[in-house]
C-alpha positions in Angstrom: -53.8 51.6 34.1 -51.1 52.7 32.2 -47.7 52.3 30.4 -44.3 52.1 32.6 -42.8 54.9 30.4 -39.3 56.4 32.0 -38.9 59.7 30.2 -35.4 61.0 31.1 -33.9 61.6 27.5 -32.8 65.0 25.7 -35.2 64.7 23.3 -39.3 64.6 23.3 -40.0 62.3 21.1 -44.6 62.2 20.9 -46.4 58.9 20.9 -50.2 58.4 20.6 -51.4 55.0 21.2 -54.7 54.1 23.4 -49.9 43.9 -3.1 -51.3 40.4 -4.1 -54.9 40.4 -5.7 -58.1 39.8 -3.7 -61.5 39.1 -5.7 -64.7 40.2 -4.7 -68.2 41.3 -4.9 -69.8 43.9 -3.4 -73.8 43.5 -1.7 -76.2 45.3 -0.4 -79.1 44.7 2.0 -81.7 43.5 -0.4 -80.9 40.3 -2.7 -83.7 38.9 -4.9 -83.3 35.0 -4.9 -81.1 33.4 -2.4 -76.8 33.7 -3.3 -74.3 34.3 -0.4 -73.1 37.6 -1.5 -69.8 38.5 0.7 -68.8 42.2 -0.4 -65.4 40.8 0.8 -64.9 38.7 -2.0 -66.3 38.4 -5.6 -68.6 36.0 -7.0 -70.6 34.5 -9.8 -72.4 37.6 -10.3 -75.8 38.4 -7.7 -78.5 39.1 -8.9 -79.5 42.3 -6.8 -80.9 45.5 -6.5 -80.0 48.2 -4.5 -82.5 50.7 -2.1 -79.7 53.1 -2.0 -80.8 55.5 -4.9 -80.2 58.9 -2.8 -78.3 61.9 -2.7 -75.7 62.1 0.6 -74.9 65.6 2.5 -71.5 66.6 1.9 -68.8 65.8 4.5 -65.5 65.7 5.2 -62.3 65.0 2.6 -65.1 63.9 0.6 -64.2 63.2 -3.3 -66.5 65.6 -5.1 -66.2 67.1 -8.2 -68.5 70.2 -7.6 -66.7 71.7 -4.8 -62.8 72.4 -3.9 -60.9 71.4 -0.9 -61.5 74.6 0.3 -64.9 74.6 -0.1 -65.4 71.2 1.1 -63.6 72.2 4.7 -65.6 75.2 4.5 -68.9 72.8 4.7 -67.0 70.9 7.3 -66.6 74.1 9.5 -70.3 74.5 9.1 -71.2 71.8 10.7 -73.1 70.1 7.1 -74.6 66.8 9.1 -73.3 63.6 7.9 -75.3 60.8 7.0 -77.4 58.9 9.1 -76.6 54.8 9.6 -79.1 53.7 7.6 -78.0 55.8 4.7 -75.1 53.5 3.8 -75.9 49.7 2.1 -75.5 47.0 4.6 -72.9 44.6 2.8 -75.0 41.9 4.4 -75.1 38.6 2.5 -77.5 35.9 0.9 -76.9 33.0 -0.9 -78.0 32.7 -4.4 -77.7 28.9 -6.3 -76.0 28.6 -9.5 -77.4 28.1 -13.0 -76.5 25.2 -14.9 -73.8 26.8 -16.8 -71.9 28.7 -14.1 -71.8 24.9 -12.1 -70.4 23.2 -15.4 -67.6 26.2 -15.4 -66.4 25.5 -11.5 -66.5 21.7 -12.2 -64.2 22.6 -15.1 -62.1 24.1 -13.0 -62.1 21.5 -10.2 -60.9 19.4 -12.9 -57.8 21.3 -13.7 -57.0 22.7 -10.7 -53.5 22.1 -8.7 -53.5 19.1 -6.9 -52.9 20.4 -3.5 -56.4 22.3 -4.0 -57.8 19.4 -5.2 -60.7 18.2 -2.4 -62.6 15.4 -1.8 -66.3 16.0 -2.8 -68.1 15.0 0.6 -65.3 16.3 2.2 -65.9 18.7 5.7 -63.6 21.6 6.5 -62.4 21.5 9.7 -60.8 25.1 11.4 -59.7 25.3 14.7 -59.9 28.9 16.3 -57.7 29.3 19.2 -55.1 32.3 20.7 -54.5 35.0 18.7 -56.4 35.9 15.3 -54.6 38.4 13.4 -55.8 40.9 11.0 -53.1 40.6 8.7 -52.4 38.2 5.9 -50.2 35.4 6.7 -47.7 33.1 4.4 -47.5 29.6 4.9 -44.8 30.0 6.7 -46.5 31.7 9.0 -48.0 30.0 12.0 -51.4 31.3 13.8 -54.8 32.2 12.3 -55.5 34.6 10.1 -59.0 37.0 10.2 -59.0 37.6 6.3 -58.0 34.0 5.4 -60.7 32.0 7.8 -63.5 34.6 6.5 -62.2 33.5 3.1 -62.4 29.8 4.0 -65.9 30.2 5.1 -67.3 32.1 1.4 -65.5 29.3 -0.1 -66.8 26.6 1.6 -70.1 27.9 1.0 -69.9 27.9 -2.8 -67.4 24.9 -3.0 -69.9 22.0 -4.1 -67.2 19.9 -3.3 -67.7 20.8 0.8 -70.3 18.9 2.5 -70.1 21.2 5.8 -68.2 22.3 8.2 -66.8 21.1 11.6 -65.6 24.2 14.1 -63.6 23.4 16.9 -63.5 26.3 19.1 -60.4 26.7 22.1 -59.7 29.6 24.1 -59.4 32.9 22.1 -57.2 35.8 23.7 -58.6 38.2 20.7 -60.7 41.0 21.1 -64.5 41.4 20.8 -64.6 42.9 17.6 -62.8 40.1 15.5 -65.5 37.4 18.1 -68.3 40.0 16.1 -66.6 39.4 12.8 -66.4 35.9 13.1 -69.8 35.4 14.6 -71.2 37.0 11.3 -69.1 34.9 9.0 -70.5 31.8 10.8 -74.8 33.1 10.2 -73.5 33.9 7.1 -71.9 30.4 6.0 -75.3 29.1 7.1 -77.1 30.7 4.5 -75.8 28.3 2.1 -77.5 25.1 3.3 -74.7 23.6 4.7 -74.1 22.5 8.4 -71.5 23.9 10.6 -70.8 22.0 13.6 -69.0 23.6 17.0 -67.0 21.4 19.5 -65.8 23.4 22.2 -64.1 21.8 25.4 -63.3 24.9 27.6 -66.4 26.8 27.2 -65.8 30.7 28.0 -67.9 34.0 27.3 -66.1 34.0 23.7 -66.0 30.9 23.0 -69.8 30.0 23.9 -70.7 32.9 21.8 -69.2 31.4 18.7 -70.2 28.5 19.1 -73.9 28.9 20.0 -74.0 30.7 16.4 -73.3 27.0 14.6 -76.2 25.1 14.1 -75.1 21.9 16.7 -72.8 22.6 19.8 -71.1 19.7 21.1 -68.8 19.3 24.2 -67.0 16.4 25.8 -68.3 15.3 29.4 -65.2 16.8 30.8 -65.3 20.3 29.4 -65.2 23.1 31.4 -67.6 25.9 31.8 -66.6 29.2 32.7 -69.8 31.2 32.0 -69.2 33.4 34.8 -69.6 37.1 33.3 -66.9 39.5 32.5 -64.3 41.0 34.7 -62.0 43.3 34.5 -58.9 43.9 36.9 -56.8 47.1 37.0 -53.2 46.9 38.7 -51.5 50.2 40.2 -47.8 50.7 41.2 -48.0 53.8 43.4 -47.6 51.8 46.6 -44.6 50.1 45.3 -42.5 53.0 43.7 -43.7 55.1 47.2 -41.8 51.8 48.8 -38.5 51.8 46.9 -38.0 55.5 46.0 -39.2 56.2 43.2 -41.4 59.3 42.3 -43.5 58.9 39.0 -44.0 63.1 37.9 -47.5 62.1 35.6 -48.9 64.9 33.5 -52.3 63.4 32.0 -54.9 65.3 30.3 -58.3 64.3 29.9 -60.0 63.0 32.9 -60.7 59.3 31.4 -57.1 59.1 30.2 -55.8 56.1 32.5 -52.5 55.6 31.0 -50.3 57.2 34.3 -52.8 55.8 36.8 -51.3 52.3 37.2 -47.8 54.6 37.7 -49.0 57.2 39.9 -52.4 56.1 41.7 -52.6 53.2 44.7 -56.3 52.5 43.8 -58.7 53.3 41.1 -60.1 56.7 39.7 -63.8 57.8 39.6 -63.7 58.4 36.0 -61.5 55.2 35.1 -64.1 53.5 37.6 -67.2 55.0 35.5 -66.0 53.6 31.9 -64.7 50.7 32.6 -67.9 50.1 34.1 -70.1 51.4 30.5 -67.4 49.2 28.6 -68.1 45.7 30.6 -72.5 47.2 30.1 -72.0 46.8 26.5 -69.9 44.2 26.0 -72.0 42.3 28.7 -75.2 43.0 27.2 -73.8 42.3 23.3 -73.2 39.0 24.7 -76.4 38.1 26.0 -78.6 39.5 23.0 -76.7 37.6 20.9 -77.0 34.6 22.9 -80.6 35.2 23.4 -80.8 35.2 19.1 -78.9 32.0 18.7 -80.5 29.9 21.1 -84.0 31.2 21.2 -84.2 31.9 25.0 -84.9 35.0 26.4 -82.6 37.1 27.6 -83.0 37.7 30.8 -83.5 33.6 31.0 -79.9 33.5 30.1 -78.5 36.2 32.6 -80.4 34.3 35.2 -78.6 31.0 33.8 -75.2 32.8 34.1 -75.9 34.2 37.6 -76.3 30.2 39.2 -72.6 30.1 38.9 -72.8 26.8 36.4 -69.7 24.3 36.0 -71.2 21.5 35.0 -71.3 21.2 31.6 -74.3 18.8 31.9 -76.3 22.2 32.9 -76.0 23.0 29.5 -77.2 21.0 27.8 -80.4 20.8 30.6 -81.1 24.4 29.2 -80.8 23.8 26.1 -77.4 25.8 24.7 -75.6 22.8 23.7 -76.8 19.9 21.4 -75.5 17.2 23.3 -72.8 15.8 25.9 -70.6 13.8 23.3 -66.6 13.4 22.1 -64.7 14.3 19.2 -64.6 11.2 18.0 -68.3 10.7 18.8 -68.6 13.7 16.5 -66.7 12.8 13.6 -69.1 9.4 13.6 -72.0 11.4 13.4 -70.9 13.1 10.8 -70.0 10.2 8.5 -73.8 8.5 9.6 -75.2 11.7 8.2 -73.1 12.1 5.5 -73.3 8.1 4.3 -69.8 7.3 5.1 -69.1 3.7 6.0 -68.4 3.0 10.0 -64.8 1.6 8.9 -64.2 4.7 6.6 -62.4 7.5 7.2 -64.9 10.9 7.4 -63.2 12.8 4.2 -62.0 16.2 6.0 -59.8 19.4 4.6 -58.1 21.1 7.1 -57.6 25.0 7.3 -54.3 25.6 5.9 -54.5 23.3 3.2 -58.2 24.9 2.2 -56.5 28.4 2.8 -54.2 27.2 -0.8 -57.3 26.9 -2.7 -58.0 29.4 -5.2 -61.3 32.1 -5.5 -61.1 31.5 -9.0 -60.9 27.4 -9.0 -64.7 28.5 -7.6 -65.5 31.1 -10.0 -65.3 33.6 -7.1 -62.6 35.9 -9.1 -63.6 39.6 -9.6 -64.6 42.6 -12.1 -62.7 44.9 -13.7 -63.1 47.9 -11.1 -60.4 47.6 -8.1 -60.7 48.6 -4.4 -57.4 48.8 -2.4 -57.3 47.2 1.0 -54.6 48.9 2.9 -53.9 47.0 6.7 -52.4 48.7 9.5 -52.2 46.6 12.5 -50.2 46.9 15.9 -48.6 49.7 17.6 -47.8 52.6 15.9 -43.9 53.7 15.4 -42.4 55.6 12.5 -39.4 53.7 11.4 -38.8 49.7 11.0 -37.0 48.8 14.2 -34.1 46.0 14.0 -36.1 43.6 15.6 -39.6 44.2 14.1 -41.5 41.1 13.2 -43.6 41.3 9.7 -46.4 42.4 10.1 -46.7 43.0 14.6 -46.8 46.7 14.5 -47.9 50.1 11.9 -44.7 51.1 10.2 -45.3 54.6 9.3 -43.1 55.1 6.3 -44.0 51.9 5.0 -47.9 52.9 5.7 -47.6 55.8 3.7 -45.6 54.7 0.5 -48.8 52.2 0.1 -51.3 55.1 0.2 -49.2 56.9 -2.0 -49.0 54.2 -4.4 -52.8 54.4 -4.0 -53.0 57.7 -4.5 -51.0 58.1 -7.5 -52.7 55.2 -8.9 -55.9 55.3 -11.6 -56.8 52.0 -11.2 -58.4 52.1 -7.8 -61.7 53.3 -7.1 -61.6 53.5 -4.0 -59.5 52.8 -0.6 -60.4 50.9 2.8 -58.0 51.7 5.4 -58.3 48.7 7.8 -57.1 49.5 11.4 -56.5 47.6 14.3 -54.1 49.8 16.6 -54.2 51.1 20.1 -51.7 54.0 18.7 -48.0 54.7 19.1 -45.9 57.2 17.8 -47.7 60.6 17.4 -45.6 61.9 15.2 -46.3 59.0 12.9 -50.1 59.1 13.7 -49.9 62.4 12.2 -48.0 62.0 9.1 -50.6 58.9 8.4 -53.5 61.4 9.0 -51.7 63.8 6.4 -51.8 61.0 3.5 -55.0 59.3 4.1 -56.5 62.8 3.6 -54.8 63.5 0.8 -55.8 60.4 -0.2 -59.1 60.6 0.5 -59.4 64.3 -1.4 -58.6 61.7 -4.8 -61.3 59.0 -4.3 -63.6 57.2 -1.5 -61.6 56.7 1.7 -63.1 54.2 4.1 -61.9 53.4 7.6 -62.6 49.8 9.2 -61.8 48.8 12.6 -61.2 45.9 13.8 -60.8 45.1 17.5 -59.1 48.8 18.5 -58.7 51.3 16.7 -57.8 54.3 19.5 -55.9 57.1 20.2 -53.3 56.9 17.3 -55.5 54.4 15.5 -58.8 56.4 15.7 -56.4 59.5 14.6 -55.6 57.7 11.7 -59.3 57.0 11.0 -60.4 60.7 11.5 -58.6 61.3 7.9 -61.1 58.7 5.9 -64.3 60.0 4.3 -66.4 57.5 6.5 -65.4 55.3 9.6 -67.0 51.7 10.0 -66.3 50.3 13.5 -67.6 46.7 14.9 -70.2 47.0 18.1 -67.8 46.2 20.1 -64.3 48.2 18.6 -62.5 49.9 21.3 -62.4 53.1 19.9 -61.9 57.2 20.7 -59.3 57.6 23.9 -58.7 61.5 22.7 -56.4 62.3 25.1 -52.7 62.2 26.1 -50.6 61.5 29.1 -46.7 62.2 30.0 -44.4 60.9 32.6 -40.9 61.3 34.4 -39.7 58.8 37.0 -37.6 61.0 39.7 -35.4 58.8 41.0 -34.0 61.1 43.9 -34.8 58.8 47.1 -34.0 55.5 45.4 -30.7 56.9 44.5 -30.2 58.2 48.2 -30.9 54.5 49.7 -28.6 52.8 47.0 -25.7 54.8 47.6 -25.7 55.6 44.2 -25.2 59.9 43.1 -25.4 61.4 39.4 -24.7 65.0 39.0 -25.9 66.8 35.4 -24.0 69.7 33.9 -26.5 71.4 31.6 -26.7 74.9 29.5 -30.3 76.0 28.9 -33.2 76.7 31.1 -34.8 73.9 30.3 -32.1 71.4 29.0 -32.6 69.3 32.6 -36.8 68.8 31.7 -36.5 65.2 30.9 -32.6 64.4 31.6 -32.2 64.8 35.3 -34.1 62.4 37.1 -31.9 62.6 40.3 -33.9 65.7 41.3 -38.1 66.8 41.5 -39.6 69.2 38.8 -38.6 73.1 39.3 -41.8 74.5 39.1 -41.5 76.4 35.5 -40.4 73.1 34.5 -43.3 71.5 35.8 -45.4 73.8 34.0 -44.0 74.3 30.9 -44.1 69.8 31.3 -47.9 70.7 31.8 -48.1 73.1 28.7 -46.7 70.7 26.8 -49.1 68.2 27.4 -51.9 70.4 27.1 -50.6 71.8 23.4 -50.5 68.1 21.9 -54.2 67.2 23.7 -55.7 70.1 21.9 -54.2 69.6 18.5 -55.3 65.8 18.7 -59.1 67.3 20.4 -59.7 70.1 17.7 -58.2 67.7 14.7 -60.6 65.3 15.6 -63.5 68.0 15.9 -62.7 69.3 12.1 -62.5 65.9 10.7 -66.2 64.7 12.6 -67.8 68.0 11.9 -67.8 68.9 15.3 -67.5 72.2 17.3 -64.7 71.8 19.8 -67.1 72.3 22.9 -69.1 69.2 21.6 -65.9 67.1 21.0 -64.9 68.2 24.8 -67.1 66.0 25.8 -66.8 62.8 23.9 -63.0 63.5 24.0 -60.8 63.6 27.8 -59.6 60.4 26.9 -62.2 58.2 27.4 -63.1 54.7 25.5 -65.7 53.7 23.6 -67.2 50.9 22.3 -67.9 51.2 18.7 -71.5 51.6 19.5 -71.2 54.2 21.6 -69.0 56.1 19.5 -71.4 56.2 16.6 -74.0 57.3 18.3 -72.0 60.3 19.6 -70.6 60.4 16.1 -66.9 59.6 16.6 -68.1 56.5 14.2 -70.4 56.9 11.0 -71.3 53.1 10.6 -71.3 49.7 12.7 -69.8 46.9 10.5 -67.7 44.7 9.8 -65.1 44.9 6.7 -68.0 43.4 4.1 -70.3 46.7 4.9 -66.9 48.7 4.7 -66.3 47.6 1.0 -70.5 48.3 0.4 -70.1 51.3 1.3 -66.6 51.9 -0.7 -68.9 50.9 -3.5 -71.3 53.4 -3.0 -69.1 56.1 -2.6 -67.3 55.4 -6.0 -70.4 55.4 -7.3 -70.1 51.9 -7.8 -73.0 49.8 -8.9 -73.7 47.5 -5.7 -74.2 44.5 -8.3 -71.2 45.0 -9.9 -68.5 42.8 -9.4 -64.9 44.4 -7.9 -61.6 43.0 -6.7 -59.7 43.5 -3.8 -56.1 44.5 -4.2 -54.7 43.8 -0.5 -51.3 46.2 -0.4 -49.9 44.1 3.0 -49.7 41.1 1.3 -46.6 38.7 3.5 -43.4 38.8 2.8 -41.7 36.0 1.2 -37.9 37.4 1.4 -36.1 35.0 2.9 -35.4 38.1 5.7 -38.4 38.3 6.0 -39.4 34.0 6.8 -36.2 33.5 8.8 -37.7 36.3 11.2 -41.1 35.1 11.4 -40.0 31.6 12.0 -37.5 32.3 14.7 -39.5 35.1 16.5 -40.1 32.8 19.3 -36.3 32.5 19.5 -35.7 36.2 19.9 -38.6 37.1 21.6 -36.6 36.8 24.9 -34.0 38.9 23.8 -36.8 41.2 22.4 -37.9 42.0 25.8 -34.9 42.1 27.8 -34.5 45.1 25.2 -36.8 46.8 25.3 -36.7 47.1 28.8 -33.3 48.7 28.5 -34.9 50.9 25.8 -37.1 52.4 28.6 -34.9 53.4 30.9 -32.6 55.2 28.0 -34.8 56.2 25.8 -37.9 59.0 26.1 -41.0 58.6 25.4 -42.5 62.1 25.7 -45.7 63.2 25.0 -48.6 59.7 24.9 -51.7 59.1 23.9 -51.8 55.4 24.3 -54.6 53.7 24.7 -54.2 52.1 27.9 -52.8 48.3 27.1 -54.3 46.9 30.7 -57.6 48.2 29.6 -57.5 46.4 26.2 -55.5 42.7 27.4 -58.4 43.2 29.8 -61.4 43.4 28.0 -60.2 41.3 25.3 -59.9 38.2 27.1 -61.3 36.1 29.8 -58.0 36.2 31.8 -57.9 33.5 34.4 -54.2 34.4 35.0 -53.1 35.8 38.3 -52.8 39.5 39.0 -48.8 39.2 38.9 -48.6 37.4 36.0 -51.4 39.7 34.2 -49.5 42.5 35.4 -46.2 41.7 34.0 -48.0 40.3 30.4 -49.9 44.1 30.5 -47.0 45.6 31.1 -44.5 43.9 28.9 -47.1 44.0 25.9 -47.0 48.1 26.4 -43.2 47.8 25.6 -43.7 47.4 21.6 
């Protein structure tokens, strides 16, 4: 399970891999009356109190103005425990009605606003979640869904009095697990308002079921299908077919979990690869049917019996009980105008999600305070220069990364910083010169890590740097570990016909340039060394930054996945969450009051350079070419050193892939090329 990397270039070149304005409010746990409180965005002003009245044990890059830097890493070397989960506020929300005055304000505003944000009153949002859900922020010109706009939609629908409910149709999702988790909260959460939220799904997967059974009515047509199978998940290997053709992948990996080389080298699976992707389906597995189990009231083990019977018929589900009825859209839609008095020869009074995306916080008198948190996204692979055919937005540009946290840095206004990750690594270079600025950063003010779906390898080594890391249950997270390759090419050449000879000064000037011939063996271990040397800097970096001797980080380390459970409670991760307890907690640190209002300055706002749209709307056109080259980019250009976290491993267990293996393999493989 690994990368196709051809490293044959002069150079070793390290990879690891595995502002517009944003109101807000920050919550704790405890609320007093009921208000839907979303730490992600601002509000009327909660009324709330806060448990959280403690002092917290010193840790790492932690803003303090009794101790130095020096003194601080000293406490770090000492091993000073860090605190416990239950230490940090929640951020979870409740939903608190409006007094008379703050209603006559929004209906002001209502009155005056734009109109294309103008809304029916009555009117039922309808979203559609399907494909990809992206982290980022996206323009309008932008096509797909975006994470921080639906979660948006769904705080303002809650307040919007002009909003009667809202109808969810839910198609098949190829994101990951964590963003499933984020959305799944948003959903309990909207519910808190009163309102109904309705979920029509036709093609009813492990994803897609568990939205959906989180809305108070599920409905599906008589012809949907059911795949309620469990969770697979497939690993391809090449070592038959390079042993076939001539070609002789020379893979140096260290850590015994680090699968990236595997699906080069190896004709079947490893023990250790074996062993966690086995713990990684447990928990994923078991998430699934707890959740399940808390949505529809059935026991658990009532459900994994119901998912063992091998159901297709969609008719069985409703028979159990975990959908509301057998019905179609348009069924649907006229039960919805019955309940909502609309006449039968009416048309039910519905705003879709782009147009509700236009409406403004403030039109709903959800605009922030004074005090200003910066929310700083770094999605996709990692690589340390803009490349010529880089899309806005698809992967972690390093030098543009770090002239935001500088900005932040150098800045007074902020209070505090959340570093938002969702990156299975890249460059490790880059990884590193991120690491340097978010702890310089975070030796200034409160640095907070969140991960989204991944966050691994050179996205958990950008986390290491933040003064706390919040991960989702189910974050792929961790892969410590690193991998190299070199394709010798020797027998392929001999069957072809084809000869190269290399002319070289240097002992070692042929290491990664002359594939035409096996390893000498100082070559092969000086390959080694280097392998080993980047490992341990990435190991005992991530041992100072978690408090951690090395020994102890040995073991969580080797390159081995976690799920964001299992990370925190071998205390790679400091807090489960979404991004809402990630901005509590930013409050807390900054030693801001949790019922004080804030506002969310989002640095990675879209472009609207006319570069900038003509790329995102013709990326389908290139995307062609965009493979073809980077194809030829492997076989030119080195990869060296990787610490990738395995991009089988994560297509895998993000999705229900009913793909065949060929076409899997090619998607896996083509996706590791960015």
């Amino acid at each position: 399970m690994a990368k196709l990397l051809l490293l044959h270039a002069p150079h070793v070149v390290p990879r690891f891999s595995s502002g517009g304005t944003m109101s807000l409010i920050s919550a704790s746990a405890l609320y007093r009356r009921p208000l839907l409180v979303n730490p992600q965005f601002s509000h009327i002003g909660p009324r709330l109190r806060s448990p959280y009245n403690r002092r917290f044990s010193a840790r790492a890059f932690d803003d303090s103005s009794s101790s130095s830097s020096a003194e601080k890493e000293e406490q770090l070397r000492d091993g000073v425990p860090r605190e416990r989960d239950e230490d940090y506020p929640t951020g979870e929300t409740e939903y608190v009605d409006r007094n008379a005055w703050e209603s006559f304000v929004v209906k002001l505003r209502m009155l005056f606003a734009f109109p294309w944000q103008r809304v029916r009153k009555g009117s039922v949002l309808t979203m559609t979640l399907r494909g990809q859900i992206s982290d980022q922020l996206k323009s309008r010109f932008n096509s797909g869904l975006s994470l921080p706009q639906l979660s948006e939609n769904f705080l303002k629908a809650a307040y919007d009095p002009r909003i009667a409910g809202v109808y969810l149709h839910i198609e098949p999702l190829s994101c990951g697990w964590g963003k499933v988790e984020e959305i799944r909260r948003h959903i309990l959460d909207f519910k808190k308002s009163g309102k109904f939220i309705v979920g029509y799904i036709d093609i009813c997967g492990l994803k897609e079921f568990y939205l959906g059974c989180a809305c108070d009515e599920l409905y599906a047509p008589p012809s949907a299908y059911s795949f309620l199978y469990g969770l697979t998940v497939q690993a391809s290997f090449l070592g038959g077919v390079f042993e076939k053709v001539g070609i002789q992948p020379q893979v140096q990996r260290i850590g015994k979990y680090k699968s990236a080389g595997d699906q080069l080298s190896r004709k079947s699976i490893s023990e250790e690869n074996y062993e966690m992707l086995s713990v990684l389906l447990d928990n994923i597995y078991a998430n699934w049917l707890d959740g399940v189990s808390d949505s529809t009231g059935k026991k658990r083990e009532d459900v994994e019996s119901f998912i063992n019977q091998g159901v297709y018929e969609i008719e069985k589900l409703k028979e159990e009980g975990l959908i509301k009825d057998i019905r179609y859209d348009d069924e649907v839609i006229s039960m919805l105008k019955e309940r909502l008095g609309v006449e039968k020869d009416k048309k039910l009074p519905t705003v879709d999600y782009k147009k509700y995306s236009g409406v403004r916080k403030w039109t709903l008198g959800l605009s922030g305070g004074r005090d200003q948190i910066a929310i700083i996204r770094a999605g996709g692979s990692i690589s340390r220069v803009k490349g010529p055919l880089s899309t806005p937005g698809s992967a972690i540009i390093a030098e543009q990364l770090i002239e935001k946290i500088r900005s932040v840095r150098e800045s007074k206004k902020y209070k505090a910083a959340i570093i938002r990750i969702d990156s299975p690594g890249g460059d490790a270079l880059a990884s590193d010169l991120m690491w340097r600025e978010i702890k310089l950063l975070a030796e200034t003010k409160p640095v907070i890590a969140s991960m989204s779906d991944v966050a691994a390898s050179g996205g958990y080594y950008m986390a290491m740097a933040a003064n706390t890391i919040v991960a989702e249950n189910l974050t792929l997270t961790g892969s410590i570990g690193v991998v190299t390759a070199r394709f010798t090419l020797a027998k392929l050449y001999e069957k072809i016909g084809f000869n190269k000879e290399t002319i070289s000064r240097g002992k070692y000037a042929e290491l990664l340039g002359a594939e035409e011939r096996p390893f000498k063996p100082e070559e092969a271990e000086l390959f080694e060394k280097s392998a080993q040397h980047a490992y341990q800097l990435f190991r005992d970096k991530a041992a100072l930054s978690r408090s951690m001797p090395v020994e102890k980080m040995e073991e969580f380390a080797q390159g081995r996945v976690w799920t964001g459970k299992d990370a925190h409670s071998r205390g790679l991760v400091d807090a489960l969450g979404g991004l809402s307890r990630a901005i509590a907690i930013a409050k807390q640190k900054a030693n801001i009051p949790l019922d004080r209002k804030v506002t969310l300055v989002e640095l990675s706002r879209p472009s609207t350079s006319l570069p900038d749209i003509l790329s995102g709307i013709g990326s389908s056109v290139i995307g062609v070419d965009r493979t073809l080259k980077g194809l030829l980019d492997e076989l030119t250009i080195t990869e060296g050193v990787q610490a990738r976290m395995d991009g089988l491993l994560f297509q895998q267990l993000g999705r229900d892939s009913l793909a065949t293996p060929i076409i899997d393999l090619l998607k896996d493989y083509l996706s590791s090329l960015r």
